[in-house]
PQR file with spaces between the fields and no chain letter, atoms N, CA, C, O and H, PARSE charges and radii, in Angstrom:
ATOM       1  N    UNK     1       0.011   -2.613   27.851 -0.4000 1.5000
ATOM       2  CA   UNK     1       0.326   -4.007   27.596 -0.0000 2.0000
ATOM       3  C    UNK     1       0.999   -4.181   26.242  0.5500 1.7000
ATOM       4  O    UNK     1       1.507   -5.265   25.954 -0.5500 1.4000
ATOM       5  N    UNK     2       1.023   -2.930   25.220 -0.4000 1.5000
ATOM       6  CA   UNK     2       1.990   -2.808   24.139 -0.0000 2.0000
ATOM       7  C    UNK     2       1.315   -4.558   23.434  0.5500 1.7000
ATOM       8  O    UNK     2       2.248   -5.346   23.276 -0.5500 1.4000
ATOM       9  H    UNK     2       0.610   -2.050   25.454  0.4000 1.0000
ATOM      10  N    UNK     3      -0.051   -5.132   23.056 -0.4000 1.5000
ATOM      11  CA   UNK     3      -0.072   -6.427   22.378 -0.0000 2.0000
ATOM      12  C    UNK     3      -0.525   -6.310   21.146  0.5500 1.7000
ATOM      13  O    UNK     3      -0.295   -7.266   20.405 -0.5500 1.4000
ATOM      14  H    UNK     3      -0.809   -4.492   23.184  0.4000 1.0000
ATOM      15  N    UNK     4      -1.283   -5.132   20.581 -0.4000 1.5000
ATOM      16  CA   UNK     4      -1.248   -4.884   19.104 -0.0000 2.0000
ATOM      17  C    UNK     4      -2.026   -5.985   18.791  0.5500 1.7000
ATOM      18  O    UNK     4      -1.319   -6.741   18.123 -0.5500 1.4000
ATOM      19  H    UNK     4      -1.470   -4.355   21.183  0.4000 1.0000
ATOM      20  N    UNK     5      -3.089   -6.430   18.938 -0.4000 1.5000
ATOM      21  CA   UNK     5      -4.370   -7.415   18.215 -0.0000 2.0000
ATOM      22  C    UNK     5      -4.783   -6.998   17.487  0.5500 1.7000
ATOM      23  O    UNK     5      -5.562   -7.803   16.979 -0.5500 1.4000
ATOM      24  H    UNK     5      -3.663   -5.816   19.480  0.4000 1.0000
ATOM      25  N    UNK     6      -4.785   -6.207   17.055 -0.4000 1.5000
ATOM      26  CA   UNK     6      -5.883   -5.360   15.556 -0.0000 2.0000
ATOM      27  C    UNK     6      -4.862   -5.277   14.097  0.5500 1.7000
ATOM      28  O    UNK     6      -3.649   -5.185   13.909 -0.5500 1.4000
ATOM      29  H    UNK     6      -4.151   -5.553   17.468  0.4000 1.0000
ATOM      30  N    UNK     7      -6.134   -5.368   13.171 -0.4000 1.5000
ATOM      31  CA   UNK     7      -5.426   -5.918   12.440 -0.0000 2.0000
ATOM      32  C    UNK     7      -6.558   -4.491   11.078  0.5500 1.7000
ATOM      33  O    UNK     7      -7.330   -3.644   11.526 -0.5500 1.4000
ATOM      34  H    UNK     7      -7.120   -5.443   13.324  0.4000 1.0000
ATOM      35  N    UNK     8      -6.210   -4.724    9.269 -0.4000 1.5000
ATOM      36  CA   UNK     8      -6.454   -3.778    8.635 -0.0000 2.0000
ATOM      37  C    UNK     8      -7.325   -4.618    7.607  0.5500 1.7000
ATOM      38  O    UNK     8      -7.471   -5.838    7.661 -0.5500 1.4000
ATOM      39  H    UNK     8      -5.583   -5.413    8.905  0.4000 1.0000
ATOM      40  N    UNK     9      -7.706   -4.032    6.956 -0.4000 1.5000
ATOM      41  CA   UNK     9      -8.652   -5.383    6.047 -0.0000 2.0000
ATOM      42  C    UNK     9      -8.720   -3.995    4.327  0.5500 1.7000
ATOM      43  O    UNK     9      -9.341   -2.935    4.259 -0.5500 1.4000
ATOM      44  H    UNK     9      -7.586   -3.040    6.911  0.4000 1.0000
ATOM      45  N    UNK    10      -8.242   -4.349    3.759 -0.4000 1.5000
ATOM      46  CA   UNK    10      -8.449   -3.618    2.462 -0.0000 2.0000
ATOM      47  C    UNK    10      -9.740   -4.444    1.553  0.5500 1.7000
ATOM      48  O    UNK    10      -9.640   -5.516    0.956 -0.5500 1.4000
ATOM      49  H    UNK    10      -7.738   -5.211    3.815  0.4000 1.0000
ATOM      50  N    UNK    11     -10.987   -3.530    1.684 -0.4000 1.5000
ATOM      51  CA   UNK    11     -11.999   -3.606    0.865 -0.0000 2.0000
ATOM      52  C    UNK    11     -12.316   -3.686   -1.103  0.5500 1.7000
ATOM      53  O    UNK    11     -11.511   -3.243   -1.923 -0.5500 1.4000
ATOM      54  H    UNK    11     -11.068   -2.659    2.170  0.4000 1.0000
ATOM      55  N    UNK    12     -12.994   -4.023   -1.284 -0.4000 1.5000
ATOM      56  CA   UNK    12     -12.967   -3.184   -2.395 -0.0000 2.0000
ATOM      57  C    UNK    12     -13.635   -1.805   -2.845  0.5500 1.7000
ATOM      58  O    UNK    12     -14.750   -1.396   -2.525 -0.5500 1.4000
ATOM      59  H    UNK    12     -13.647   -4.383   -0.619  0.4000 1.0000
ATOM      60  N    UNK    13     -13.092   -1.451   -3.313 -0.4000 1.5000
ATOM      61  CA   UNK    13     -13.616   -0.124   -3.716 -0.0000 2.0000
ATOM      62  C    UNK    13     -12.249    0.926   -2.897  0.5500 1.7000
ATOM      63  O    UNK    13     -12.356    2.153   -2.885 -0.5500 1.4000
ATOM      64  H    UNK    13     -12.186   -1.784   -3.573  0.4000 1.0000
ATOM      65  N    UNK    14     -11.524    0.499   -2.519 -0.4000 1.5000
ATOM      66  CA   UNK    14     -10.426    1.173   -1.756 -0.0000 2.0000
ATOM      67  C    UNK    14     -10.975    1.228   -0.151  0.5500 1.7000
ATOM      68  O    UNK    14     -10.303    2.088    0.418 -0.5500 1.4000
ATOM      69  H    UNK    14     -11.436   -0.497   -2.528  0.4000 1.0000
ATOM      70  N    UNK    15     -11.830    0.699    0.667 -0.4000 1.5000
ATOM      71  CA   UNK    15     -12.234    1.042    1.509 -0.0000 2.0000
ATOM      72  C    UNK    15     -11.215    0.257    2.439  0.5500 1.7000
ATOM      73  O    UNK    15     -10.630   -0.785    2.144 -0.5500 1.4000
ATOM      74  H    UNK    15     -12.376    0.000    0.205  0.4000 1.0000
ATOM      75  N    UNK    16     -11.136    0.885    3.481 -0.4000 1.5000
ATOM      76  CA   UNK    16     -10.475    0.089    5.074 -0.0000 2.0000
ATOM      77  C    UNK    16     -10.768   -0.041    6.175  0.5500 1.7000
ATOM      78  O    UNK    16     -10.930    0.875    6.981 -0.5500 1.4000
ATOM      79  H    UNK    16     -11.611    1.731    3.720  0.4000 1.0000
ATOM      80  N    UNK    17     -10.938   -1.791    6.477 -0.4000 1.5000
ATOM      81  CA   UNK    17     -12.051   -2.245    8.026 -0.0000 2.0000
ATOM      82  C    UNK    17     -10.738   -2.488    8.710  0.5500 1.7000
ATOM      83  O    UNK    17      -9.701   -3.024    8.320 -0.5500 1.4000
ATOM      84  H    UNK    17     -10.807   -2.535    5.821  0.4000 1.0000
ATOM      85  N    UNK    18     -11.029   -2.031    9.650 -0.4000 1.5000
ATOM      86  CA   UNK    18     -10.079   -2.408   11.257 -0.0000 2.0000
ATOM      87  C    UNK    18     -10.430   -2.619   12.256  0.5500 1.7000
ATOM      88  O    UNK    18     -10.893   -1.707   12.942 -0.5500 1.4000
ATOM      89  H    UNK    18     -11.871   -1.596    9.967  0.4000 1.0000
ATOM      90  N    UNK    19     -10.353   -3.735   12.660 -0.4000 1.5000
ATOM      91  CA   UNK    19     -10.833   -4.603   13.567 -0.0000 2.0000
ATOM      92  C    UNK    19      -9.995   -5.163   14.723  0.5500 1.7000
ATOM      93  O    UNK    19      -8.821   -4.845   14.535 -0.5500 1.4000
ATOM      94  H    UNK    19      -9.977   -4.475   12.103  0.4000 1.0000
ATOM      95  N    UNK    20     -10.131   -5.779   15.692 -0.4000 1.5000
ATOM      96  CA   UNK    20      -9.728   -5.878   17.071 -0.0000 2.0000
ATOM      97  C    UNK    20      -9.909   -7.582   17.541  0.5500 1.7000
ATOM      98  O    UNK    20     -10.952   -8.236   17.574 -0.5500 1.4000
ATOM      99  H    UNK    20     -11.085   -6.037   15.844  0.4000 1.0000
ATOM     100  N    UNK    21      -8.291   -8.083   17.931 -0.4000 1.5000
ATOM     101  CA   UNK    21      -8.940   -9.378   18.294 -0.0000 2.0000
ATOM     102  C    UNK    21      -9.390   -9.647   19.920  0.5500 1.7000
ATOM     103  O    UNK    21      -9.900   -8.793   20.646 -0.5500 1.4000
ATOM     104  H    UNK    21      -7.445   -7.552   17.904  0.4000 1.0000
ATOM     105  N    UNK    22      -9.182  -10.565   20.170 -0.4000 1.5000
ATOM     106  CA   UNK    22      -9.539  -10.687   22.082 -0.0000 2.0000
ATOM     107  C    UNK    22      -8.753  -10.585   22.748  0.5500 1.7000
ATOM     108  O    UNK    22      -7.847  -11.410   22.633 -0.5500 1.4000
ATOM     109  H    UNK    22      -8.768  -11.258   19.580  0.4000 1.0000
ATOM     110  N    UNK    23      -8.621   -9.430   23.925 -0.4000 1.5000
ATOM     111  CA   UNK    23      -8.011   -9.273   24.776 -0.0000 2.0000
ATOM     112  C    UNK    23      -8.238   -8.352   25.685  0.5500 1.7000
ATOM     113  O    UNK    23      -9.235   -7.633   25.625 -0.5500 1.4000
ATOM     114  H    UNK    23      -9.357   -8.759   24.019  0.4000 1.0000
ATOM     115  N    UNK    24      -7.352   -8.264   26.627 -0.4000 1.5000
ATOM     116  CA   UNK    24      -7.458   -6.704   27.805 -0.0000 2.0000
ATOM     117  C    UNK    24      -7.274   -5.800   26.653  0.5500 1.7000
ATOM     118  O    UNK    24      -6.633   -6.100   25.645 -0.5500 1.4000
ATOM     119  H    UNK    24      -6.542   -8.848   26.676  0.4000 1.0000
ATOM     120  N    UNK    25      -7.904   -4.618   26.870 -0.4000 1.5000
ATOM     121  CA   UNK    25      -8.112   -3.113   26.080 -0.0000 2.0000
ATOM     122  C    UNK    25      -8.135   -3.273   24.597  0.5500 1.7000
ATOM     123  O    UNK    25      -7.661   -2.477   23.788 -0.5500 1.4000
ATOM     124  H    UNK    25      -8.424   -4.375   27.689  0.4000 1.0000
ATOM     125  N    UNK    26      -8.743   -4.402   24.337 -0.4000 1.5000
ATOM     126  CA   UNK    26      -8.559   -4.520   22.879 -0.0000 2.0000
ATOM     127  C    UNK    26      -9.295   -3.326   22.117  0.5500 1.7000
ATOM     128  O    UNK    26      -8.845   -2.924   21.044 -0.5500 1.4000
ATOM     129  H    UNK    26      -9.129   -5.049   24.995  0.4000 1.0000
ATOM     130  N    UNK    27     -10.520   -2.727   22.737 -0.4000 1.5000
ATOM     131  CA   UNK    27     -11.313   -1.848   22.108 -0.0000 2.0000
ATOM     132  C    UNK    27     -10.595   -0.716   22.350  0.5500 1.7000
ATOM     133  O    UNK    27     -10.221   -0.048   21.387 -0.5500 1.4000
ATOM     134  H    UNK    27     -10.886   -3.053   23.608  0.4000 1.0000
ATOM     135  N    UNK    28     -10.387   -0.447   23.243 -0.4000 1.5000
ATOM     136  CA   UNK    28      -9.791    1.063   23.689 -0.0000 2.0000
ATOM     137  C    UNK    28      -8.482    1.346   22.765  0.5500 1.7000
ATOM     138  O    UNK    28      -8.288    2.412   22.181 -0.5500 1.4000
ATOM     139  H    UNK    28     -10.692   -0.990   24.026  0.4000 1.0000
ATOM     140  N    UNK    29      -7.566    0.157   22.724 -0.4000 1.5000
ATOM     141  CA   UNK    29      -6.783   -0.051   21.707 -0.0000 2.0000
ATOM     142  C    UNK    29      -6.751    0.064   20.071  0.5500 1.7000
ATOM     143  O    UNK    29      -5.786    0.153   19.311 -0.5500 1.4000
ATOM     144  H    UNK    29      -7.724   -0.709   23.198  0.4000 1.0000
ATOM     145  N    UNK    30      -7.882    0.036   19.859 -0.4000 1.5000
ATOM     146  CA   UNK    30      -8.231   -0.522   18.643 -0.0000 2.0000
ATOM     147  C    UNK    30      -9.336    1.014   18.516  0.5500 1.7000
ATOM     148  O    UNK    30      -9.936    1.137   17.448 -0.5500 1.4000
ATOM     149  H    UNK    30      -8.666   -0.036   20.476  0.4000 1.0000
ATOM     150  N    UNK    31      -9.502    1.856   19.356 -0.4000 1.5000
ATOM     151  CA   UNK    31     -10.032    3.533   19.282 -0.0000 2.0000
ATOM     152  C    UNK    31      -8.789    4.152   18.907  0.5500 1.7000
ATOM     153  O    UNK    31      -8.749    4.744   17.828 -0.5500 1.4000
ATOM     154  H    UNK    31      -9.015    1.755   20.224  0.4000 1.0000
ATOM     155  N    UNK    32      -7.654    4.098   19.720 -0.4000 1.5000
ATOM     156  CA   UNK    32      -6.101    4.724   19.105 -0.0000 2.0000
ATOM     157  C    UNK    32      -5.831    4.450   18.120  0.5500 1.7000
ATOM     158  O    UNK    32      -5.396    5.372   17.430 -0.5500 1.4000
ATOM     159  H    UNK    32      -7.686    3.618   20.597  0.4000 1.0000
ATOM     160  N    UNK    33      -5.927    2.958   17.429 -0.4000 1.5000
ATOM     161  CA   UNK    33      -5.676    2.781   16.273 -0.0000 2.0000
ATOM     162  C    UNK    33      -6.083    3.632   14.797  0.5500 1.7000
ATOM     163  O    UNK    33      -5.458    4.047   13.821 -0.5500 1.4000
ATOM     164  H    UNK    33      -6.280    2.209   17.990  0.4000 1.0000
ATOM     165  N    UNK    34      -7.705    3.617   15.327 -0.4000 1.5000
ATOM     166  CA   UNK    34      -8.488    4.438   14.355 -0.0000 2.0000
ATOM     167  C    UNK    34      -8.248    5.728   13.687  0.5500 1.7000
ATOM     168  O    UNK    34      -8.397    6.171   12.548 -0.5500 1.4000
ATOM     169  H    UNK    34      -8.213    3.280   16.120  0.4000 1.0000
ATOM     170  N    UNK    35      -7.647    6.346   15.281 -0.4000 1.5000
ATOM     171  CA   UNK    35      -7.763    7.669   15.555 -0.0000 2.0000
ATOM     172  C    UNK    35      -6.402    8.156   14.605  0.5500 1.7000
ATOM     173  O    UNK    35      -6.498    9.189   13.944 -0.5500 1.4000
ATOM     174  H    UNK    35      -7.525    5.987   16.206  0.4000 1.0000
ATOM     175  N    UNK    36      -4.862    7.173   14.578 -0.4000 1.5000
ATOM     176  CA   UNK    36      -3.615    7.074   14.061 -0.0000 2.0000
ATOM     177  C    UNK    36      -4.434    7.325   12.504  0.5500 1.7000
ATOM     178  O    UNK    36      -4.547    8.323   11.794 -0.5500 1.4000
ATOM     179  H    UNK    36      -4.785    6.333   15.115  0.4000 1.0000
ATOM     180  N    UNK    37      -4.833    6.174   12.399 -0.4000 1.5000
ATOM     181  CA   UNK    37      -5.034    6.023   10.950 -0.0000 2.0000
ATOM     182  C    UNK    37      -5.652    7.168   10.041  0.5500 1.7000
ATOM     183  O    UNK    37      -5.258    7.384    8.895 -0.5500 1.4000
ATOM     184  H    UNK    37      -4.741    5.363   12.976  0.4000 1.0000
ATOM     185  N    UNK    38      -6.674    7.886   10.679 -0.4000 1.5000
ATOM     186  CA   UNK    38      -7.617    8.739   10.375 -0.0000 2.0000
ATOM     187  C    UNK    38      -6.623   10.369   10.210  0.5500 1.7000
ATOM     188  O    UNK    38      -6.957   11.327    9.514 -0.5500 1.4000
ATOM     189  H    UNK    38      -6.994    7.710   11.610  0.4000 1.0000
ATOM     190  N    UNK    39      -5.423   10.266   11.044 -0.4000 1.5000
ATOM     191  CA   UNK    39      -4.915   11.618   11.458 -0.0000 2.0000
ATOM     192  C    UNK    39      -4.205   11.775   10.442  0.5500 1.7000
ATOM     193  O    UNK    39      -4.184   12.847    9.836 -0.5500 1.4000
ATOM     194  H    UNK    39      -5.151    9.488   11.610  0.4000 1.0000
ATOM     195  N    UNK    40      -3.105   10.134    9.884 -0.4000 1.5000
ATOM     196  CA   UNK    40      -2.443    9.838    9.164 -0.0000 2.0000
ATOM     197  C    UNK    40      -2.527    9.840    7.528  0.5500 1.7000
ATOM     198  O    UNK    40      -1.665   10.153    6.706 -0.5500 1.4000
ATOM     199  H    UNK    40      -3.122    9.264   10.376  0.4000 1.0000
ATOM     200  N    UNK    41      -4.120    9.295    7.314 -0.4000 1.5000
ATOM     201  CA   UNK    41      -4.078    9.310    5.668 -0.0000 2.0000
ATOM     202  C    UNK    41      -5.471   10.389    5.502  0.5500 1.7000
ATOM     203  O    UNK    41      -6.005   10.543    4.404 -0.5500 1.4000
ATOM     204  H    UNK    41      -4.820    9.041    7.981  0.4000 1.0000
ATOM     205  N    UNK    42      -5.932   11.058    6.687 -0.4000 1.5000
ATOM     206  CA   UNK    42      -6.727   12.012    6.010 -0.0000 2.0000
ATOM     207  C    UNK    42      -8.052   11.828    5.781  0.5500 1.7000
ATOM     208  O    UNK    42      -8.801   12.711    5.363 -0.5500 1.4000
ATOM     209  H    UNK    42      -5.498   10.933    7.579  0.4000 1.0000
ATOM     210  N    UNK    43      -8.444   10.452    6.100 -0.4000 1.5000
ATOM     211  CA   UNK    43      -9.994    9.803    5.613 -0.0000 2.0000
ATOM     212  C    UNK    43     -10.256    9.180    7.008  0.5500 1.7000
ATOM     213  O    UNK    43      -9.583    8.664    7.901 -0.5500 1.4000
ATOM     214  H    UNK    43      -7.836    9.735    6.440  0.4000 1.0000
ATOM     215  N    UNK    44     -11.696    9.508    6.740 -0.4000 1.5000
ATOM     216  CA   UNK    44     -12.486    8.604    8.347 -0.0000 2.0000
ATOM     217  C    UNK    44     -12.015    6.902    8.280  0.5500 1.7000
ATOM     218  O    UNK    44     -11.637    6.316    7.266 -0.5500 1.4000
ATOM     219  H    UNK    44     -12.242    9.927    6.015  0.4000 1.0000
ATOM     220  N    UNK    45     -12.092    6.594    9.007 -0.4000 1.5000
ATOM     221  CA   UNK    45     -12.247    4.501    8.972 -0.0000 2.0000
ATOM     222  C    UNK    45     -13.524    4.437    9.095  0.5500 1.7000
ATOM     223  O    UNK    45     -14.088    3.343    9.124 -0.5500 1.4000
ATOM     224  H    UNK    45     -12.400    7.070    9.831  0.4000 1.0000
């Protein structure tokens, strides 16, 4: 469905929440996301 609901949230302390809004596969969506991010900068979410 290519709709991209999730969104990045910069913490303090350098930390990063990513979160998912409402929709079809928003979670499953928003597991790929994680998974990008994690592969990408090297650190868990």
């Amino acid at each position: 469905m290519n709709q991209q609901k999730f969104f990045f949230e910069l913490l303090p302390g350098g930390k990063v929440k990513a979160a998912c809004g409402r929709g079809f596969y928003t979670k499953l969506d928003l597991g790929i996301v994680k998974y990008h991010f994690e592969v990408g900068s090297g650190e868990k979410l």
